[in-house]
C-alpha positions in Angstrom: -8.0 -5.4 -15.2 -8.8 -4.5 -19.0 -7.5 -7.5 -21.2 -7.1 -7.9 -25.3 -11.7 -8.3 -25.3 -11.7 -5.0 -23.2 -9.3 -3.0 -25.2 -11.0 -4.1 -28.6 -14.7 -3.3 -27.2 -13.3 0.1 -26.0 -12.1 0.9 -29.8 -15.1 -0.2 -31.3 -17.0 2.1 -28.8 -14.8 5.2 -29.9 -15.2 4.3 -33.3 -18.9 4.1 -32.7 -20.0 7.5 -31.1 -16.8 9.5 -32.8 -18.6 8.0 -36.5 -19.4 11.7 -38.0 -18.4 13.8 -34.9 -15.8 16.8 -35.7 -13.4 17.7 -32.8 -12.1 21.1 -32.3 -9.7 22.8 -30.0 -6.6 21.0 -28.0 -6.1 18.1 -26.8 -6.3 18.6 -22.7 -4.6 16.6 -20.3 -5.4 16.7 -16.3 -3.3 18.6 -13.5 -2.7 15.4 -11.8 -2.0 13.0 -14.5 1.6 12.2 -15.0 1.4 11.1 -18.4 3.1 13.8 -21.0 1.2 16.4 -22.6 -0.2 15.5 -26.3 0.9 18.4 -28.3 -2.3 18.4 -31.3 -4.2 21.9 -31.7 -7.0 21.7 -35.1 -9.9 23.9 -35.6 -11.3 20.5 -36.8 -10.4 17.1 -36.7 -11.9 13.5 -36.2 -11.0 10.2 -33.5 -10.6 7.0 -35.0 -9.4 3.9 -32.6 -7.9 0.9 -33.5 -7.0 -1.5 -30.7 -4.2 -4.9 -30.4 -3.2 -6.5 -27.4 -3.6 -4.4 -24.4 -3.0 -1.4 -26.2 -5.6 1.1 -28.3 -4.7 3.8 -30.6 -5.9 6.7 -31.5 -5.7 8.7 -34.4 -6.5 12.3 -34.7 -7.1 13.8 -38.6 -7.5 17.3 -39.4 -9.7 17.9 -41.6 -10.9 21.0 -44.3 -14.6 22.5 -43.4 -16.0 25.2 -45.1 -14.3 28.3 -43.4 -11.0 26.7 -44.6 -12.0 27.3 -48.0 -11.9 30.9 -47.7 -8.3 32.5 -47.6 -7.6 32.8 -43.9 -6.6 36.5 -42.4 -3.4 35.2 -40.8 -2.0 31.7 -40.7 -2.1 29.8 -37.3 1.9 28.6 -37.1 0.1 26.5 -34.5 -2.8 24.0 -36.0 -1.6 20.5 -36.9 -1.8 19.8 -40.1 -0.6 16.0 -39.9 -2.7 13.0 -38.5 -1.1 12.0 -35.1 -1.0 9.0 -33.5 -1.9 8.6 -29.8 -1.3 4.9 -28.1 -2.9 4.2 -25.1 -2.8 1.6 -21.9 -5.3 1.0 -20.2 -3.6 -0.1 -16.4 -6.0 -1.3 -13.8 -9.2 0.7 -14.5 -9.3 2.3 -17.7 -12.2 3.2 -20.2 -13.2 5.9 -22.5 -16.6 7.9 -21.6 -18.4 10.1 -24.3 -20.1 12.9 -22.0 -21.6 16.1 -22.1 -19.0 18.8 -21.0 -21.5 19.8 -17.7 -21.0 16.0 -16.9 -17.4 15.5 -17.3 -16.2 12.4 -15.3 -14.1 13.0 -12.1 -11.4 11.4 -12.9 -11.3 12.2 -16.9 -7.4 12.9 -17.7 -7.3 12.9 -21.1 -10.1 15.2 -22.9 -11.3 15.6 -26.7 -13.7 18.3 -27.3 -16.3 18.2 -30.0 -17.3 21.3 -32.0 -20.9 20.9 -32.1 -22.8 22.8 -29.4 -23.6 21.5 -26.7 -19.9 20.6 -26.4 -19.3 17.0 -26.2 -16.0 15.3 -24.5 -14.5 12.0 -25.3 -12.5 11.2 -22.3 -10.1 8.7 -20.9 -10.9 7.7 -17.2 -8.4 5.9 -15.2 -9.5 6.1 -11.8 -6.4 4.5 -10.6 -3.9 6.1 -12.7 -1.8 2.9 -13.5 -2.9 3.6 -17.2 -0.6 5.8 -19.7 -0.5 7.1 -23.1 2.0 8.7 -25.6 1.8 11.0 -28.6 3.4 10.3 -31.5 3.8 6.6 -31.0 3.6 3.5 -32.9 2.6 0.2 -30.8 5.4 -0.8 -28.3 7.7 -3.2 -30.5 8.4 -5.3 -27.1 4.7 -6.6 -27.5 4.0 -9.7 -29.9 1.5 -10.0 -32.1 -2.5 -9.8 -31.4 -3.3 -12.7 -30.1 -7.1 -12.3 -31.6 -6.3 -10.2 -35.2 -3.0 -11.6 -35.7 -3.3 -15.4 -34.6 -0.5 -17.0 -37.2 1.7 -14.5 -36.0 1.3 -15.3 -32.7 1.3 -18.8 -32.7 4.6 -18.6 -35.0 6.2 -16.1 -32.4 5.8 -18.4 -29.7 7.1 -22.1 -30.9 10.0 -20.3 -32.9 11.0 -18.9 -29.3 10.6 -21.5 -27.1 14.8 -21.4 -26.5 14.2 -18.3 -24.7 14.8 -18.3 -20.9 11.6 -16.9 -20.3 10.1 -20.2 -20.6 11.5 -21.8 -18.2 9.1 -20.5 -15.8 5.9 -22.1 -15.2 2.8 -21.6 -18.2 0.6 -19.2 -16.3 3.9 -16.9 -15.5 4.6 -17.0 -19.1 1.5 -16.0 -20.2 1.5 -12.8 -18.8 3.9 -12.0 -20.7 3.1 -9.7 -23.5 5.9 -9.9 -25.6 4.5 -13.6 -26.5 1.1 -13.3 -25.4 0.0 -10.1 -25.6 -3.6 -9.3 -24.7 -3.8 -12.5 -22.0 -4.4 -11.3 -19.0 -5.0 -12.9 -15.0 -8.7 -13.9 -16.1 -8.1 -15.1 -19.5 -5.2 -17.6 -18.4 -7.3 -19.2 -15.7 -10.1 -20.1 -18.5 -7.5 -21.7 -20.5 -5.4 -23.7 -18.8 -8.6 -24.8 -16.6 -10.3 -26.0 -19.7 -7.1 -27.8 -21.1 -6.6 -29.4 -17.3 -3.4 -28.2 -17.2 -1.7 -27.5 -14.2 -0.9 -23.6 -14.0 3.0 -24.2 -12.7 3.9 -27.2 -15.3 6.9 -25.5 -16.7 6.3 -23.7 -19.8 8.5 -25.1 -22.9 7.3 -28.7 -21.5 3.7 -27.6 -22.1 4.2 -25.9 -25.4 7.2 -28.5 -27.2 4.2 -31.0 -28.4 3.0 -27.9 -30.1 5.9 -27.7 -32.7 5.6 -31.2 -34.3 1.4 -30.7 -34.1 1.4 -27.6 -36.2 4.2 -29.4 -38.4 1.6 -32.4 -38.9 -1.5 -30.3 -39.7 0.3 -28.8 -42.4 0.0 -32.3 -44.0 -3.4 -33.1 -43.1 -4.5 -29.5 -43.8 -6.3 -30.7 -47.3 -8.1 -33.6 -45.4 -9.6 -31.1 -42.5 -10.9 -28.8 -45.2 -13.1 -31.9 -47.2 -14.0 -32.6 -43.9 -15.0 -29.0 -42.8 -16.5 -28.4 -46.4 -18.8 -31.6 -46.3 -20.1 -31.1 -42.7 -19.4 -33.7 -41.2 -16.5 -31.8 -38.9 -16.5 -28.5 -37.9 -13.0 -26.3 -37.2 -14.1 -26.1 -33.2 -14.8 -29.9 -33.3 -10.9 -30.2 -33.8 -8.6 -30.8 -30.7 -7.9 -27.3 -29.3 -4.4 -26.8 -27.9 -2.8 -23.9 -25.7 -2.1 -21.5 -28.5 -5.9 -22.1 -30.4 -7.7 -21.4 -27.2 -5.8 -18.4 -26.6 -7.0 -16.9 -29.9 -11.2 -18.7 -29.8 -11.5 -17.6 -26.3 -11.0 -14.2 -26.0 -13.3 -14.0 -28.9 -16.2 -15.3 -26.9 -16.1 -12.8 -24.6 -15.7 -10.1 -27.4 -19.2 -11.2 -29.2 -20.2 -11.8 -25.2 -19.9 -7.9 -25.1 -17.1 -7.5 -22.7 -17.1 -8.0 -19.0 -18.3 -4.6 -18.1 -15.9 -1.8 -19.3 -18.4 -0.7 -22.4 -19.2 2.4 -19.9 -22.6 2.3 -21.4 -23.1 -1.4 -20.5 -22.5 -2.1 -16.3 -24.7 -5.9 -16.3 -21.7 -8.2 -15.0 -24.4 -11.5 -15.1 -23.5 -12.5 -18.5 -19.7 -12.7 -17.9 -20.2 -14.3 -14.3 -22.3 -17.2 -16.4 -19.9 -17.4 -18.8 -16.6 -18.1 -16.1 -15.6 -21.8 -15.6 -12.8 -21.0 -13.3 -11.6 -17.5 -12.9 -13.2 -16.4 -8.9 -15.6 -19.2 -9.0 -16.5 -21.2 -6.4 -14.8 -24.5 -5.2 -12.0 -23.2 -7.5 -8.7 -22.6 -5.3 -6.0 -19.5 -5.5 -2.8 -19.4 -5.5 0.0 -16.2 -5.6 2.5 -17.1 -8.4 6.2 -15.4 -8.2 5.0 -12.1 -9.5 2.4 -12.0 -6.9 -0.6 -12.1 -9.1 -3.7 -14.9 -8.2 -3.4 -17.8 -10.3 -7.4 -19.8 -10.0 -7.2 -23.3 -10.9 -8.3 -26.8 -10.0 -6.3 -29.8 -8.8 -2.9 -30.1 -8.8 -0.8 -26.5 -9.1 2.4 -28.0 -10.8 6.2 -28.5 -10.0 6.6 -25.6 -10.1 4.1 -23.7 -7.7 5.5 -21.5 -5.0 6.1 -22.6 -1.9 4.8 -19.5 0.1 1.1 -20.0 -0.3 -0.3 -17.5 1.9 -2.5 -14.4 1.1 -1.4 -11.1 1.7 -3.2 -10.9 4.3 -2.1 -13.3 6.4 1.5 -12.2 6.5 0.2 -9.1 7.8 -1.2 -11.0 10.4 2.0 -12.7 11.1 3.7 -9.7 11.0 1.5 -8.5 13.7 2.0 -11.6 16.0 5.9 -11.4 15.7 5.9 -7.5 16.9 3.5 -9.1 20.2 6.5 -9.6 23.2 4.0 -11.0 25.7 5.7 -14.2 25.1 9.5 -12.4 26.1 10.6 -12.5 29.7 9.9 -8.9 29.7 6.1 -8.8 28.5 5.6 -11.8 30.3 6.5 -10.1 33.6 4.4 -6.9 32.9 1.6 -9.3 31.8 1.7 -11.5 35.3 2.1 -8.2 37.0 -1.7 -6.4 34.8 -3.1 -9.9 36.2 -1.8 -9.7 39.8 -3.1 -5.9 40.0 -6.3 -7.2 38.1 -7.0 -10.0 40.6 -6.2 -7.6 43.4 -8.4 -4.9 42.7 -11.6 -7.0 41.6 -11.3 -9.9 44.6 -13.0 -9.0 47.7 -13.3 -10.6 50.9 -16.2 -13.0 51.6 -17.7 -12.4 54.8 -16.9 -8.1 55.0 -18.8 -5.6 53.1 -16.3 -3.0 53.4 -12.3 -3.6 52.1 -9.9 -2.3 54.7 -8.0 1.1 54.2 -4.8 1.9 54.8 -3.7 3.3 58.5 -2.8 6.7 58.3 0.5 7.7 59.5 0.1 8.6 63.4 1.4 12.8 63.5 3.9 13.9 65.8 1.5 14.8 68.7 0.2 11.7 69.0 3.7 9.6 69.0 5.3 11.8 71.7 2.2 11.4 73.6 1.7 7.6 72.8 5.2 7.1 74.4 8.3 5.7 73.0 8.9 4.1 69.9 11.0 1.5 68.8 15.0 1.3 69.3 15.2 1.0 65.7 13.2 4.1 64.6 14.8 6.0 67.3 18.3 5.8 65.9 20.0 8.1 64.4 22.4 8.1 61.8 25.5 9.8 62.1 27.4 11.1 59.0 30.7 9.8 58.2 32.0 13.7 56.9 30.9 15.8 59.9 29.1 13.4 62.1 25.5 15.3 62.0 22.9 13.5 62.4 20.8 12.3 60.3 17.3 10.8 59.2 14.2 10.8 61.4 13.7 13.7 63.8 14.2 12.6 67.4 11.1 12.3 69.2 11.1 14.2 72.8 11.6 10.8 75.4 15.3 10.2 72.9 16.5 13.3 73.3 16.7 13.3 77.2 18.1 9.5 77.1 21.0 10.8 74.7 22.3 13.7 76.6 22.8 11.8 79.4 25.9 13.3 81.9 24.5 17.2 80.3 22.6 20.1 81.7 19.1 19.8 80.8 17.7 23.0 79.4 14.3 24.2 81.2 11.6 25.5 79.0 11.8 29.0 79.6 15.6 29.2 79.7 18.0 31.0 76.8 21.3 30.2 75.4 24.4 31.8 77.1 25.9 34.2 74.2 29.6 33.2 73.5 32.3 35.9 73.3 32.7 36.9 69.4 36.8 37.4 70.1 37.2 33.5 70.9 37.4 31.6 67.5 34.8 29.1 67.5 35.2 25.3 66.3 32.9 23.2 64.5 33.1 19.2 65.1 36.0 18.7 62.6 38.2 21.0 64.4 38.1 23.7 61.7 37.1 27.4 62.8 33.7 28.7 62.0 32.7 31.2 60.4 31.7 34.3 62.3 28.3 36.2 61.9 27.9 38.9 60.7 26.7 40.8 63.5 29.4 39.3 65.7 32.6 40.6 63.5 30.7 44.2 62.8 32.2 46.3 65.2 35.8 44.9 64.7 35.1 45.4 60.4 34.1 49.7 61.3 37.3 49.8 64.2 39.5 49.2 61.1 38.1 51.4 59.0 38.3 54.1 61.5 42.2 53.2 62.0 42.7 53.3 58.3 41.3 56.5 58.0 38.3 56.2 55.4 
């Protein structure tokens, strides 16, 4: 993430190829940024950049050429004729590019176009879109004071604060926050508190009270350090550094250092990987602070350190293990069950080569002709409503031992039709219901007698 060195580099890069350079047109903005729209339309202006904390600013002039000096046709109601101010943030990813037109960047969603030909663009890339800007703005007044270009102010907002309840929360929390420390960032906090040995969750006003009566004390001894300085025989850096001095001298190293990579026409991270002591080194540990950011440090964490120590990653992988229910009764069933099914399929017997198959069901043929079956299978189950039977058919040898005492019916012999006038009953004792070709000559006699 861009810090204070990034943001400064990047103005001193616009200010660099913008030197000279006349911009013409309006400002564009992409489709799919959600920032607003800066409203600035000049035949010709110029870019300047100016950079504190985290945040840059640009400022857009209009300026007179030549064709203004001759009396315009009709007056554009739309041209700015007032500088405007446009502050920028820089999220996770940002940088300015300065780019042919034919080789605008992909993700490029705020545009300045030159007026020389080729057409050059000066564009704000943010590949992540956490990054913002506003038109019309003045630096947020919720941010303190540079901690690099305005290092009495910031060291003066800080221990005549120290009341506040935002330092009651541990020193590498509170140093995130830009309304004390603006332009610290993850990186820069690690450097500092690593080279001071001080643990990154000691609470915050205890680390920064001894600071009060120090500053009060140098103010007396101020005329001594400056013989001393003057005669050479102690340099400023050779005085003890606290908290609030390194947070000013070591962002500066990595300014003249060149940045850590965002200058888009410098991508050589070996110079800034030499120059970490802490920050994603190795034997260094990591630890998630309450706001979830990685706090690198060495020995002891503090009082104050978080309980919860684990990586993102590994509660997903806890997360994983607790939505697993082969431990319930439930999945442990199925789970014995994919085993058993497993084992049976894959074991084989020892001495044959071929498994044994299933015997197939005997047909009907074959049972009558086998003889009789069991007295079980042979019996037939009567219902309780109208006492038919049934379940399995009767095989042939049943049938004659059940109608015992009745007339056995030959093969070739037929039914005796019953007379249709008798009423018939069923085995409940209720009448059936006729056929219809038994009650059809009764249903035309009564027509006939009716007379249709």
């Amino acid at each position: 993430m861009p810090e204070g060195p990034e943001l400064h580099l990047a103005s001193l890069f616009v200010n660099r190829v913008c030197n000279g350079v006349v911009f013409s047109g309006a400002v564009e903005k992409s489709e799919v940024s959600k920032s607003p729209d800066v409203p600035f339309t000049c035949d010709a202006y110029r870019v300047s950049a100016k950079s504190r904390g985290k945040e840059v600013r640009l400022t857009l002039t209009p300026i007179k050429t030549d064709s203004d000096d001759k009396p315009p046709k009709r007056a554009k109601a739309e041209q700015n004729q007032e500088p405007m101010d446009v502050v920028i943030r820089f999220g996770m990813s940002g940088f300015f590019r300065f780019t042919p037109e034919n080789e605008l960047p992909k993700h490029a969603h705020l545009r300045f176009y030159t007026r020389e030909k080729p057409c050059q663009v000066l564009s704000f890339v943010d590949a992540r879109r956490f990054g913002g800007w506003q038109a019309n703005a003045t630096w947020q007044p919720d941010r303190g004071p540079c901690i690099m270009f305005e290092y009495e102010s910031f060291r003066e907002n800080v221990l005549s604060n120290l009341k506040d309840k935002a330092f009651d929360r541990p020193i590498c929390e509170v140093m995130l926050n830009q309304k004390y420390f603006s332009g610290i960032g993850n990186y820069l906090r690690a450097e500092i508190l690593y080279r001071l040995n001080i643990p990154p969750f000691a609470k915050a006003r205890t680390v920064l009270e001894g600071l009060r009566s120090q500053s009060e004390e140098d103010e007396k001894t101020a005329v001594k350090e400056e013989l001393e300085v003057k005669s050479g025989k102690k340099s400023v850096r050779d005085s003890a550094p606290d908290l609030l001095s390194l947070c000013h001298t070591v962002p500066l190293e990595v300014v003249k250092m060149g940045g850590k990579g965002y200058d888009p026409e410098k991508s050589d991270y070996s110079a800034f990987k030499a120059w970490l002591q802490c920050y994603y080194v190795d034997g260094m540990k990591s630890i998630r602070d309450h706001n979830g950011r990685t706090m690198w440090f060495t020995g002891d964490p503090g009082p104050m350190a978080p309980k919860v120590t684990k990586s993102p990653k590994a509660k997903k992988r806890l997360k994983k293990e607790d939505h697993d229910y082969t431990d319930t009764k439930k999945g442990a069933k199925r789970k014995r069950t994919e085993t058993s099914t497993k084992e049976s399929k894959v074991a084989k017997p020892a001495n044959s080569t071929k498994t044994p198959t299933a015997q197939k069901r005997p047909s009907r043929r074959q049972s009558v002709s086998k003889g009789p079956k069991s007295t079980q299978e042979e019996q037939v189950i009567h219902s309780k409503e109208n006492g038919k039977p049934k379940g399995r058919r009767k095989s042939s040898t049943s049938v004659a031992q059940s109608q015992t005492g009745k007339a056995k019916r030959t093969k070739g012999s037929q039914r005796t039709p019953k007379d249709p006038s008798t009423p018939q009953l069923n085995n409940t004792g209720k009448r059936r219901r006729m056929s219809s070709s038994a009650t059809e000559p009764q249903r035309r006699s009564s027509r006939t007698s009716r007379g249709v």
